[in-house]
N, C-alpha and C positions, 0 to 999 in steps of 0.2 A: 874529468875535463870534457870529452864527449858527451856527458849529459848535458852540460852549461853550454855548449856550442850549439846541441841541436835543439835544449830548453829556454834558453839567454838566462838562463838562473839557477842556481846553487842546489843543488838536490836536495840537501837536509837544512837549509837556512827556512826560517819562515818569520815575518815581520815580529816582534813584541818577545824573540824569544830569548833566556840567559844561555849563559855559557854552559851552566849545568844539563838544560834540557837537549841544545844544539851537539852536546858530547854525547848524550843518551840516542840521539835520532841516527848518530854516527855511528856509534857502536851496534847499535842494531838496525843498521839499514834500514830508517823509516823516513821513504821518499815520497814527493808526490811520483805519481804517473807518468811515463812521458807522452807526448799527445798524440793520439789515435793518427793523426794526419802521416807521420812517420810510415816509415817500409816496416816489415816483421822483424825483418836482417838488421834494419838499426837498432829497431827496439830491444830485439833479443840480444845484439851484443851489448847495450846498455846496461840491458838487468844483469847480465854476465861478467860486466866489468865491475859491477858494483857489489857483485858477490859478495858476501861476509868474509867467504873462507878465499884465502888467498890461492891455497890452490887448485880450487876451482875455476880462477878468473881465466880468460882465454888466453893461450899465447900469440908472439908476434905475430905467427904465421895465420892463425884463426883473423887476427882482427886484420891482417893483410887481405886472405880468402875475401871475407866478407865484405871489405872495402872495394875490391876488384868484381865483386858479381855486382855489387849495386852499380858502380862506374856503367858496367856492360849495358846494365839496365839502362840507362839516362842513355846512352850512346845509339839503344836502339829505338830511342821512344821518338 
């Protein structure tokens, strides 16, 4: 969901493709990018939420942390 909000589009969707390939792009996390313009902290938690392995992906508190440094950032910009 965080990818699509900070990409406006679907991580592993790509126009022409079936349901066979769109399950294969899923299973093996094959995304685009997300665009350079982004913070580290977004991106990183991005690629982190998208982890394969489930328990690798960050918990609440992580993606809480990360949300509150970036806040600080824009508050002091």
């Amino acid at each position: 969901m965080l990818y699509e909000l900070a990409t406006l589009h679907n991580p592993f969707y790509k126009d022409g493709l079936n349901f066979y390939t769109l399950g294969k792009n899923i299973s093996n996390c094959v995304y685009d990018p997300v665009p350079a313009h982004l913070s580290m902290e977004l991106k990183g938690l991005i690629k982190a939420m998208i982890q394969q392995d489930a328990s690798l992906r960050p918990s609440l508190v992580d993606v809480y942390n990360v949300a509150t440094q970036c806040l600080q950032r824009l508050r002091c910009r």
